[in-house]
TIKOL-115972 format. One record per residue (C-alpha): residue in one letter; x negated, y negated, z. Coordinates in pm, whole numbers, padded with zeros to 5 digits, always signed. Last residue first. Example, Ala and Ser with C-alpha at 12.3 -4.5 7.8 and 13.67 -1.06 7.14 Angstrom:
BEGIN
S-01367+00106+00714;A-01230+00450+00780;
# end
This chain:
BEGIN
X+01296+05911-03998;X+00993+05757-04147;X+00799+05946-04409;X+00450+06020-04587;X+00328+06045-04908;X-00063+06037-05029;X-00247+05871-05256;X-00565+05882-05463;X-00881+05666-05621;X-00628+05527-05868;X-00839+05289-06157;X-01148+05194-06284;X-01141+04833-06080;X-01061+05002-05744;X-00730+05198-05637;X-00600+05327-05347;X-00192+05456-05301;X+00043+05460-05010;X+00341+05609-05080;X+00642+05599-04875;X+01013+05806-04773;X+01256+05700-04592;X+01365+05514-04296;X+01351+05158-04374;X+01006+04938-04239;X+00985+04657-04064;X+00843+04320-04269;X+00443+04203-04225;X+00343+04565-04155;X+00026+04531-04039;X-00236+04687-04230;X-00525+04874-04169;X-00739+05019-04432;X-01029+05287-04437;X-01333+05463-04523;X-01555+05770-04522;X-01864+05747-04668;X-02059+05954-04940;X-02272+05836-05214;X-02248+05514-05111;X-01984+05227-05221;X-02010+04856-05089;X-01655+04714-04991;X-01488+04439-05048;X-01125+04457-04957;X-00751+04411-05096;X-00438+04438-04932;X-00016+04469-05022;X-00097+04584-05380;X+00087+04497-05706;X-00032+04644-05994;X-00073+04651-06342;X-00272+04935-06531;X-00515+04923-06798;X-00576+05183-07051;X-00606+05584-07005;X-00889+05608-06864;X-00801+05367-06566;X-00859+05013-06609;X-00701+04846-06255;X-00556+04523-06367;X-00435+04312-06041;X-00143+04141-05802;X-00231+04051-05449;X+00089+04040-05284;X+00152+03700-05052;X+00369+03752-04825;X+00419+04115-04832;X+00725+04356-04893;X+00667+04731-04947;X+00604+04758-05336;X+00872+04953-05541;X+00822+05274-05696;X+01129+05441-05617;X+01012+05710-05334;X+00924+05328-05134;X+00558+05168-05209;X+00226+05100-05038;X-00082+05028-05277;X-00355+04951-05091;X-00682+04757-05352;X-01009+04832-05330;X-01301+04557-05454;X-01670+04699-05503;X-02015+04626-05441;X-02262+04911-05453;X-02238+05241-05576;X-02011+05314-05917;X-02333+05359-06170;X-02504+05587-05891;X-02202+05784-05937;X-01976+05871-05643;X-02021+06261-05469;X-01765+06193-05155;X-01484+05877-05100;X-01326+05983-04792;X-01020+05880-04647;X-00826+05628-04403;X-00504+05469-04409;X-00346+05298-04091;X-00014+05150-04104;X+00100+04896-03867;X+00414+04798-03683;X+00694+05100-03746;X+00911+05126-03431;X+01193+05097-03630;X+01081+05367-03907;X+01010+05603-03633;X+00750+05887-03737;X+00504+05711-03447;X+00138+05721-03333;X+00066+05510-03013;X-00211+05243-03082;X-00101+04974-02808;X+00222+04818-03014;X+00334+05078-03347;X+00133+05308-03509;X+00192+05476-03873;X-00057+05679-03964;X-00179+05814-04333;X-00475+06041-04414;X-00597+06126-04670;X-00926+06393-04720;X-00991+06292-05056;X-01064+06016-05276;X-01195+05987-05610;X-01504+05961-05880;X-01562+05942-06196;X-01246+06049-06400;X-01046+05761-06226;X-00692+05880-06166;X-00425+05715-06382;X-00256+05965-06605;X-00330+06274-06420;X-00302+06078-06011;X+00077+05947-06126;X+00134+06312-06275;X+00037+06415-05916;X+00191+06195-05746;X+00536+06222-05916;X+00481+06618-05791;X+00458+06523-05448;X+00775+06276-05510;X+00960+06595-05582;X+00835+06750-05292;X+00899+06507-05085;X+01292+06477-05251;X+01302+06856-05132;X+01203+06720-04761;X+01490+06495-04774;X+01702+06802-04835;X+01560+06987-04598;X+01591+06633-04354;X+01971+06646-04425;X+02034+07005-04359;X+01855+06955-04037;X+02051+06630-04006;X+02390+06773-04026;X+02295+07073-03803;X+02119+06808-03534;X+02488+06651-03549;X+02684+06951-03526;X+02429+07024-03222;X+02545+06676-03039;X+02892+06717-03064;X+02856+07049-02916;X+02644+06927-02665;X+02915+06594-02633;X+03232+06869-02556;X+02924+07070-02305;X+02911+06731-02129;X+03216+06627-02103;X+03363+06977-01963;X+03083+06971-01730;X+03142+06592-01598;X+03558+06725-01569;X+03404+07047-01385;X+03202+06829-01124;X+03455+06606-01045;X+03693+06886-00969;X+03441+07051-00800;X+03378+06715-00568;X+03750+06684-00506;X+03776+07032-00380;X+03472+06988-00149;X+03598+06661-00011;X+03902+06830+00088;X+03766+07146+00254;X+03534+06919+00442;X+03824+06736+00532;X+04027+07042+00611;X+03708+07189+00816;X+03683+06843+01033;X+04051+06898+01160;X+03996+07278+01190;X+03728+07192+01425;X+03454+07526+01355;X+03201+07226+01315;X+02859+07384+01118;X+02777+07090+00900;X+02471+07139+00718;X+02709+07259+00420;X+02924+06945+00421;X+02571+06709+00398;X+02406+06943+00132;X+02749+06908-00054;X+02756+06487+00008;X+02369+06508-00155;X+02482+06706-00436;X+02745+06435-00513;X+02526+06137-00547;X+02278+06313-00762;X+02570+06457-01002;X+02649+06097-01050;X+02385+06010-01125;X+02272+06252-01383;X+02641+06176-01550;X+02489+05848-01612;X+02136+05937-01756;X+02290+06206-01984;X+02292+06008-02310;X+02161+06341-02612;X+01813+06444-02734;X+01984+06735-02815;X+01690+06914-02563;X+01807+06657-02372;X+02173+06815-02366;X+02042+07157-02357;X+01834+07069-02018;X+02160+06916-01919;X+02378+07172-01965;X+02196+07452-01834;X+02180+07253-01520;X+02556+07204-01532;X+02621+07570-01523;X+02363+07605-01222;X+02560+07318-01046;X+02885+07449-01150;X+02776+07809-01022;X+02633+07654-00670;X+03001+07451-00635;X+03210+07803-00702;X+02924+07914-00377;X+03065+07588-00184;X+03404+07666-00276;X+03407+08025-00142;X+03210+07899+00208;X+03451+07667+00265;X+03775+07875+00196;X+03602+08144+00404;X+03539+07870+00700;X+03875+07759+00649;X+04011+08136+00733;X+03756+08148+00981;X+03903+07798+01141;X+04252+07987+01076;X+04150+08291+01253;X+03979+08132+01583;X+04295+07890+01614;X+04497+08203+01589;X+04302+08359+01844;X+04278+08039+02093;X+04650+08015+02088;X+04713+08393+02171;X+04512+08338+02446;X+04635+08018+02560;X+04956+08216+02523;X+04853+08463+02731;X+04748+08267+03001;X+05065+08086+03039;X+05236+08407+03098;X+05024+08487+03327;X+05064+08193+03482;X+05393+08227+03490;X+05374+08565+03611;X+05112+08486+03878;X+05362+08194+03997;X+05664+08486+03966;X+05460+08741+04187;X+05392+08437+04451;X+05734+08319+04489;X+05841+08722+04530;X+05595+08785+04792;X+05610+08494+04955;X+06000+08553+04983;X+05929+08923+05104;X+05709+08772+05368;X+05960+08540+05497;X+06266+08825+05457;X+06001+09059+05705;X+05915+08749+05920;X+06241+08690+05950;X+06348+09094+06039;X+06107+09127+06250;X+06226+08778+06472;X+06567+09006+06472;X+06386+09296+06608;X+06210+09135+06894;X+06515+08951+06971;X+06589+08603+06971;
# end
């Protein structure tokens, strides 16, 4: 073979490397673009998650904040949130767990995406609840606002019963003052609850009693309902008081000896021996000569 013809191979050779190796750095090219092109829309749909993400997680901040409101209302109604407050607990821990999680998979995101969605829609049926059962709840407190100023007229009006009571009955010698009624239930704690209601503590001062009145003498508790009628004992002492204005029957839950000084403070306790209605109470003291004093109190 000639010079020229062997110049000619290697020149059709070379040509053919040429063109084998121009289309493999096409195709890879090629190959590389769409990798490329790949990698950029999987960039923009794991931002486009990451926006949908980040949107429900603030919409989940509001419904927390919204739900906080809620709840301090709702015990403010004195209203059943322990069970919702659960749930909420459970729930805020998942969203702290889904917000520490910074995948960009778009696999994980949808989940996360997912979970988040079902979480706000638990979280806006608990709100819905629990603003219907605040506004439940205040109706309620209006009702029994409006109830207790009406209850608190009928005070008033048994007030006044007092006071005629204390005119036609009080001894003109000497009396009580400074009264003081508590109701305590189990280890001492004060209550205004008629069902937790155990004992009733009455104390007050007897101040400025004749010599003729000092020494030994019998007082008698009184406790009855706004009607008139005795709180139930066992065995109720029943006695003739002689006030000023003739004698007077009554029926009194306690009695006690006691020795009178010029001034002393004293007292009675006495445990309930039946519970108490809501309502309101009088608890009256009298000796021989008649009513010392009284005073009302009440028991939602």
């Amino acid at each position: 073979m000639s010079t020229t013809g062997n110049s000619r191979v290697y020149a059709i050779i070379v040509t053919l490397l040429l063109l084998v190796s121009a289309a493999i750095g096409w195709v890879l090219w090629s190959r590389n673009q769409e990798y490329q092109q790949s990698l950029r829309r999987q960039e923009a749909i794991a931002d486009s998650l990451l926006q949908v993400k980040a949107q429900l997680e603030q919409e989940l901040d509001n419904l927390s904040q919204d739900y906080a409101t809620l709840r301090t209302e709702n015990e403010s109604l004195q209203g059943q949130i322990a069970q919702s407050a659960s749930v909420i607990e459970q729930k805020e821990i998942i969203i702290k767990q889904i917000k520490a999680e910074n995948s960009k998979e778009i696999k994980a995101l949808e989940k996360q995406i997912e979970d988040l969605k079902k979480i706000k829609t638990e979280y806006e049926t608990i709100i819905s609840l629990l603003r219907e059962e605040n506004r439940q709840l205040r109706e309620e407190n209006q009702r029994l606002t409006e109830e207790n100023t009406q209850l608190q007229g009928r005070v008033e009006d048994i007030a006044k019963q007092l006071e005629e009571q204390i005119r036609k009955t009080q001894s003109a010698q000497f009396r009580a003052t400074s009264f003081r009624v508590e109701v305590v239930r189990r280890a001492d704690k004060l209550v205004a609850k008629a069902r937790q209601a155990r004992e009733l503590f009455i104390s007050f001062d007897l101040v400025d009693v004749p010599s003729v009145f000092q020494g030994p003498q019998k007082l008698y508790l009184v406790v009855t309902d706004d009607k008139g009628k005795p709180i139930y004992a066992a065995n109720p002492i029943q006695a003739t008081v002689y006030a000023p204005t003739g004698p007077v029957e009554i029926q009194a839950q306690q009695a006690k000896q006691v020795v009178l000084e010029t001034n002393q403070r004293l007292s009675f306790s006495y445990q309930l021996e039946e519970r108490l209605k809501a309502g309101s109470y009088i608890a009256a003291i009298y000796c021989d000569k008649g009513l010392l004093g009284a005073s009302s109190f009440r028991l939602r």
